[in-house]
N, C-alpha and C positions, 0 to 999 in steps of 0.2 A: 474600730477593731473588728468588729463583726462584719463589715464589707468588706475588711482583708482575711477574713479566714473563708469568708462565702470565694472567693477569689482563687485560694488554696484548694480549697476543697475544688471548685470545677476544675482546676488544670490537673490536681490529683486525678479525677474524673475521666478525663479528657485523653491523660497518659494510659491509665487501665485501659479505653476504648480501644485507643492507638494500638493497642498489642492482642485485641482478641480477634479472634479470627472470625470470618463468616463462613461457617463450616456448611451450610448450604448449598454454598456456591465453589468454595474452596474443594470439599470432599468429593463433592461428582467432577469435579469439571477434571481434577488431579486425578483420580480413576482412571477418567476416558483417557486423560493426554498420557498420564503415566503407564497407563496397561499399553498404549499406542506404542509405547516407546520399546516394552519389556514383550512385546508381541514381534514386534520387526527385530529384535535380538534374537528369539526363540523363533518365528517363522515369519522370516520378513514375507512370503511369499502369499499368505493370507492376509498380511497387511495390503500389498498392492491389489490384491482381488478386493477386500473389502473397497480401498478406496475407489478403485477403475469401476466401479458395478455404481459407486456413489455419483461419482463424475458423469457416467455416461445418462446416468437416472435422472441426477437434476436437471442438466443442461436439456437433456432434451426433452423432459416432460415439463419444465418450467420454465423456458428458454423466452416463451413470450411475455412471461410477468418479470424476469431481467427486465427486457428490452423497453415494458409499456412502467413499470418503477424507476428505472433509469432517466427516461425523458420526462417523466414527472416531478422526478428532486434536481431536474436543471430547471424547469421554468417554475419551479415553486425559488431557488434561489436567485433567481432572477428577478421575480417581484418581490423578494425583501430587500435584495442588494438597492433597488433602484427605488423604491419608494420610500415614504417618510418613518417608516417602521427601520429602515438602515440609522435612522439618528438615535435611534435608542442605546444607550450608556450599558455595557455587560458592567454589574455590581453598583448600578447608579451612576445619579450625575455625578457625586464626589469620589468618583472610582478613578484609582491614578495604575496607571501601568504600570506594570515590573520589569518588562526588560522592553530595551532599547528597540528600535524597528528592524535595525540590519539583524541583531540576535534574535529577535521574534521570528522573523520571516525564513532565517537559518533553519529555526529549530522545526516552523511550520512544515519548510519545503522539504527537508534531509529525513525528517521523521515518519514520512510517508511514502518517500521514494524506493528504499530499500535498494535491490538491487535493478530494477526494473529500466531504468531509461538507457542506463550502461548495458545492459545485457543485451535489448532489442533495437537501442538507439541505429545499430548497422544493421545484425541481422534483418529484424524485421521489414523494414523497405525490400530487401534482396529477395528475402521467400516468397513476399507476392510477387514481386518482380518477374522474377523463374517461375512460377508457381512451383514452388520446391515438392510441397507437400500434396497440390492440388487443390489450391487456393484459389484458382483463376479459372477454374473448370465452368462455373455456373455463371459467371459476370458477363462474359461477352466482348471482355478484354484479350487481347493476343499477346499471353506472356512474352516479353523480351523486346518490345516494342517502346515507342516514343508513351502514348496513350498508358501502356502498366506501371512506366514510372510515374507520371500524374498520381495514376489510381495508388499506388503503393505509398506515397507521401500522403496523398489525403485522407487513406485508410488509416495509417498511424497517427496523423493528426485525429483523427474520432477516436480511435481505442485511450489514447492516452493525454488527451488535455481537457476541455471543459465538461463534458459529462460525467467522468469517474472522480473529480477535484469537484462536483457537484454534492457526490454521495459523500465524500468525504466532510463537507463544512455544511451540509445539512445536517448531520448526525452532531458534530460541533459544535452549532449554535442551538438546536434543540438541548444540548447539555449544559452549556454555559449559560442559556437563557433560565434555565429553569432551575439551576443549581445560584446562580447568580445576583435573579431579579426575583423569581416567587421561592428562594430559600429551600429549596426540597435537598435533599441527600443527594453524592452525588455515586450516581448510579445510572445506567444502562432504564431501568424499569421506571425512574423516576419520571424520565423524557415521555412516560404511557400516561401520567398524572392526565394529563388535557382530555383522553379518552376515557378512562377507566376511573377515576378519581384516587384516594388516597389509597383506596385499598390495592391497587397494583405494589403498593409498595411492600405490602406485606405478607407474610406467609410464604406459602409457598410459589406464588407469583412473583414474586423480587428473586426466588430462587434459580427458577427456572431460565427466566428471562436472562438473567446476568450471567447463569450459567452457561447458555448458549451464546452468548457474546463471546465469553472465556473464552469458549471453544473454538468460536472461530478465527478468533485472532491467534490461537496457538497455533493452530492449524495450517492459519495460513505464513506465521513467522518461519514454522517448519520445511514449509515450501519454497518459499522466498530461500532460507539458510541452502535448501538444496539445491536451487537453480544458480546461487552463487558458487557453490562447493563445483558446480558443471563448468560455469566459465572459468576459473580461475583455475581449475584441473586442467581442462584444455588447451589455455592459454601457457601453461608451465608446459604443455605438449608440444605446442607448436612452435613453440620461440624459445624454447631451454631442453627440448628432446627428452624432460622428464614424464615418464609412462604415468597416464591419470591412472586412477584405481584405487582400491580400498584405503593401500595405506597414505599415499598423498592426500587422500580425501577426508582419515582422520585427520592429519595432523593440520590439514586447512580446520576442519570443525575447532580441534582445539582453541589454534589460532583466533579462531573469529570470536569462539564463544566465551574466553578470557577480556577481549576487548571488550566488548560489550556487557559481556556479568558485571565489568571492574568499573565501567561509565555510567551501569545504573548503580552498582551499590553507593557510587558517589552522590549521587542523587543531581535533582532537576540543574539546581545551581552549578556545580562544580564537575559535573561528569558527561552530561548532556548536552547543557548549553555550549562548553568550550566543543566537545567534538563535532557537536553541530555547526558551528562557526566554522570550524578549519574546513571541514566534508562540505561544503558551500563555498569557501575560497579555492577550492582544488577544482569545483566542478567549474566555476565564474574563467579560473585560466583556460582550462580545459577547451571551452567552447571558444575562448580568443585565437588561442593556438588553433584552431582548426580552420574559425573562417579565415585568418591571415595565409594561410598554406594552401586553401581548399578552393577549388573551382568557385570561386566568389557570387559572380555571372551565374552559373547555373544553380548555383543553390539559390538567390533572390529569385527567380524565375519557376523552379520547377515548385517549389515552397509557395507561391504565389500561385501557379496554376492549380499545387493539390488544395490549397483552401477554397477554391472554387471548386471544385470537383466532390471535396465534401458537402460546402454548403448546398449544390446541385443535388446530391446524393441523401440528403440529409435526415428523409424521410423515411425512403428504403431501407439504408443501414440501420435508424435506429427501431423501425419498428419489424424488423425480419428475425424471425424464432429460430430457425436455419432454411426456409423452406425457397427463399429467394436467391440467397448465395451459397447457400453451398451447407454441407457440415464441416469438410475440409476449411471453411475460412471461417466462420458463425460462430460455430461451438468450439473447434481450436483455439481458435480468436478472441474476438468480442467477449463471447460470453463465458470464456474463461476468465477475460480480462474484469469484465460484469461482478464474477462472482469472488475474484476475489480481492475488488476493490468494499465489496458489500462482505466479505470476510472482515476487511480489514476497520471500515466503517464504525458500528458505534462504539468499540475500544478507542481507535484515533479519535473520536469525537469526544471522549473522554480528555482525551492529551489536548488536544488542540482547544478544550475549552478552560483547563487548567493556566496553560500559557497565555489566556488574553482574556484575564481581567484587567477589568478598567478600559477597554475599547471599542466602540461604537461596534453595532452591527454589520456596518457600510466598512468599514476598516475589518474588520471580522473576514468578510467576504474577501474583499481585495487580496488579501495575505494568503487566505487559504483556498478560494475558489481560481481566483482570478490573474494574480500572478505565478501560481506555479502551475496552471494552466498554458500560459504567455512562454513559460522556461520551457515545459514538453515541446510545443512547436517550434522555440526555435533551434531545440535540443536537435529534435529530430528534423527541423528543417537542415541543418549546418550538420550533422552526423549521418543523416540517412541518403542525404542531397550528393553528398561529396562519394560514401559508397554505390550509389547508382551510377554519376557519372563514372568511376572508376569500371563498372562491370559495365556499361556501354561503349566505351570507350576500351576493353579491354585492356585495361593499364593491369589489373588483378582479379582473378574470375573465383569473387567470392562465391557465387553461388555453386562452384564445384566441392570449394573447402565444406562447406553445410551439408550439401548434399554425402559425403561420405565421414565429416567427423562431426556431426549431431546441429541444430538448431542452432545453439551458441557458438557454433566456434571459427564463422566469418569474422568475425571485429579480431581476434589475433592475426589472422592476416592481411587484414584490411590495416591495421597497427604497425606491422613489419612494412608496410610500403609507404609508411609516412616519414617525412624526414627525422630526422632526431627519434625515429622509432625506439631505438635501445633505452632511448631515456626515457620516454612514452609510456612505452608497455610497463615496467615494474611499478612507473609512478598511477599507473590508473587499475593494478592490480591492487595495489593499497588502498585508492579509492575505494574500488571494491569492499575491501572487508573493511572500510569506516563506513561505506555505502548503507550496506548491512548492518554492521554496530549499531548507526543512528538510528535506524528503523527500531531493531530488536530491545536497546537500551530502555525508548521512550516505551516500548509496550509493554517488555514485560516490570519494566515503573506501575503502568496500566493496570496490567492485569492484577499486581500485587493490592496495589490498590483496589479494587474491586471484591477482592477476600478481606478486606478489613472491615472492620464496622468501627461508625460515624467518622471516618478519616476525612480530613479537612483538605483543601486543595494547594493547599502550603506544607503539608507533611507528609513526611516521606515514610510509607511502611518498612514492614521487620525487613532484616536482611536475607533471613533466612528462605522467605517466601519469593524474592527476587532471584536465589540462587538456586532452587528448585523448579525454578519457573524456565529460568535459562538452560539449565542440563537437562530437561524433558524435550523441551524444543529443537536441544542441538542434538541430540539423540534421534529423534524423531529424522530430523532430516539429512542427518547422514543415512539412515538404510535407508532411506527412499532413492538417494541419488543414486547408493551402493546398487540398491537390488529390485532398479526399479523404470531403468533407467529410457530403454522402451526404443523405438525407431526413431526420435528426436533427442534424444539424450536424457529429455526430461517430462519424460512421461509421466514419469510414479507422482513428482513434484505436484503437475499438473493435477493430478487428478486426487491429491491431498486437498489442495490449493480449493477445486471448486466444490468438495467435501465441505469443507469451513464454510464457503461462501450461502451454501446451501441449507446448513444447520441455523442459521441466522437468519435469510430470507425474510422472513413472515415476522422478525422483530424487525429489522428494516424498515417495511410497508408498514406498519404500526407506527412506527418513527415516522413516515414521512404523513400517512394522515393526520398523525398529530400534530404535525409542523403547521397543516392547513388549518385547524379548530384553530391552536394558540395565536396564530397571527392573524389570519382571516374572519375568525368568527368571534374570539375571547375579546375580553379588557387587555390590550398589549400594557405590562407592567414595566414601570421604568426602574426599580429596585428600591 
């Protein structure tokens, strides 16, 4: 009788926990994003100055600690992936998975993507191509030549597959190792345990630390929300003659931020997981459809020559600050991409160590470094491939459409000259906002999480905090796109984006030395 009411009493316990807040971390972090929100209503215009002064600040006063922390959380996951420390069990050797592999690796790959592969999957190859923006000014390459397609595929191959899917499942596995195998809370601050000891957890260090995590993951959903609100505005421009602008760009915000509010109030099981599945079977057609239509020939080829051209390159790119190639391609680029993959970082690391209990380390990696590292190249091998050969071949001269309706808005017409285009376009504008949903769903789950105290990794916080969390960030990036929107379309976005990525940094490098003590130097714990 008394071990059934000790039993009572903890889940009593457990429920009180479940619903208090951590007002610490809750109260500043909802300040900053909330005043963010209610400042670009009253003067979006000191929104964009604060952000673009943050942007141009990080990037180029910090540009080389990106570049030398970046290549350090890939070969730091590279020797856990490959050595005997990958055989270790997340929650022990009797730890049994919860979801299936195909659903795992859905929720892994879609929850991180956001809108990113679709947006740049065309443009991107074309801008350096042309050098639209001035891209190709410092390299030595002659935009519009044989040689800038190489360099333009092998550059996208670096921005967007094993280095940035690096930061992302190192942050990961520093939180499911440590929340999993030595039992700590899970938290952002927990993952500093190996440096700092227990007391990182407390006081006002747990606040701080997890408060800036907050931050940069709103910060950068914000951004992400606005660079989809640009393609998907454009694309209604260029293929339905509907005028992008405020009000199409609410009534996308609405659209997107209903999907997603209503797939995380569903929580991890029933909201997440299913949209994650579908947004993964649409991207899996998606890339069928393309290579079956697409210059086949030249995508194996020119996809094969940019991997050489990076691996060749591999040293310059990843340790250059801007001072080697350019700022036009470095700080636009790279380390916009740097910073708000390191925005995005130990939040996801939170999600992605939530989803893969019970799974070796070496399976860890695989799902979240290593195949949706494998998807980016051949996303952008078979998307980037097929728009180059079109713009050399002059079949359609995206890079004119860029050049006068903003950064995003080649893939619309690159879209219109595909077969079965009519059917194409509405169906990968959908994509789009489940793109986005999947992303937004799984973080701001995250972030609620992270305002609760002792919440467990099986429960789902208030709903309240999830709905609050989403209407700050869909606010947030509708003015940025509204009034912000800059020579590329998506200026204001950008320079949100490396804001976040920036307010995090230095927990980052904290996370990734601690990754070296815990595995390298500690007792590795099997749970």
């Amino acid at each position: 009788m008394l071990l059934k009411n000790e039993k009572v009493n903890a889940k009593k316990l457990m429920e009180k926990n479940k619903r208090k807040t951590r007002k610490g971390v809750f109260l500043p972090a909802f300040l900053v994003v909330g005043g963010g929100a209610v400042l670009g209503i009253v003067n979006n215009q000191l929104l964009t100055d604060i952000s673009m002064n943050g942007f141009v600040g990080s990037l180029r006063g910090l540009g080389w600690l990106y570049q030398i922390i970046s290549i350090v959380a890939l070969i730091i996951v590279s020797l856990v992936t490959f050595s005997k420390i990958g055989n270790v069990r997340l929650g022990g050797e009797d730890a049994k998975p919860k979801f299936h592999f195909g659903a795992w690796f859905a929720m892994a790959l879609t929850g991180g993507i956001a809108t990113g592969v679709i947006t740049y999957g065309v443009n991107e190859p074309i801008i350096y191509f042309n050098s639209i923006y001035g891209e190709m000014e410092k390299t030595g390459v002659e935009p519009g030549t044989s040689l800038a397609a190489i360099y333009a595929m092998g550059r996208s191959f670096y921005n967007w597959s094993f280095i940035p899917y690096a930061m992302y499942s190192l942050s990961g596995l520093v939180v499911a190792y440590m929340y999993f195998n030595r039992k700590t809370s899970l938290s952002v601050s927990a993952t500093l345990i190996p440096l700092f000891g227990e007391k990182v957890t407390k006081g006002i260090w747990t606040s701080i630390i997890d408060t800036l995590a907050v931050l940069a993951i709103a910060l950068g959903l914000a951004s992400s929300l606005g660079a989809g609100l640009a393609l998907v505005g454009s694309g209604l421009e260029a293929t339905y003659g509907i005028q992008q602008g405020p009000l199409v760009w609410l009534i996308l915000t609405i659209i997107i931020t209903v999907t997603f509010t209503l797939s995380s109030l569903k929580g991890l099981d029933k909201g997440i997981r299913i949209l994650s599945d579908v947004n993964a079977k649409v991207f899996y057609v998606l890339l069928i459809v393309l290579v079956v239509i697409g210059p086949t020939l030249y995508i194996f080829r020119t996809s094969t020559a940019g991997l050489g051209y990076w691996l060749q390159n591999f040293w310059q790119w990843g340790l250059d600050p801007i001072d080697l190639g350019g700022e036009a391609l470095v700080m636009w680029w790279t380390l916009y991409d740097w910073a708000i993959w390191i925005a995005y970082a130990p939040l996801m690391g939170i999600y992605l160590a939530v989803i893969s209990h019970g799974r070796t380390i070496r399976q860890f990696m695989i799902v979240n470094w290593i195949l949706p590292a494998v998807f980016s190249v051949i996303w952008f091998g078979i998307w980037g491939g097929t728009a180059l050969h079109w713009q050399q071949n002059k079949i359609v001269d995206l890079a004119s459409t860029i050049k006068n309706s903003g950064a995003v808005a080649g893939l619309w017409s690159f879209l219109g000259h595909m077969p079965f285009g009519s059917i194409i376009i509405p169906v990968l504008m959908l994509t789009l906002i489940l793109s986005f949903a999947t992303a937004a769903d799984s973080m701001v789950r995250t972030i609620s999480v992270l305002c609760t105290v002792n919440i467990r990794h099986d429960e789902e916080p208030a709903q309240w905090k999830k709905l609050i969390w989403a209407l700050s960030i869909a606010i947030i990036g509708f003015v940025m796109v509204t009034f912000a929107g800059g020579a590329q379309g998506v200026d204001g976005v950008k320079y949100l984006a490396a804001l976040g990525g920036s307010t995090v940094l230095f927990v980052f490098v904290l996370q990734v030395i601690s990754a070296i003590k815990m595995f390298f130097f500690d007792k590795v714990e099997k749970g």
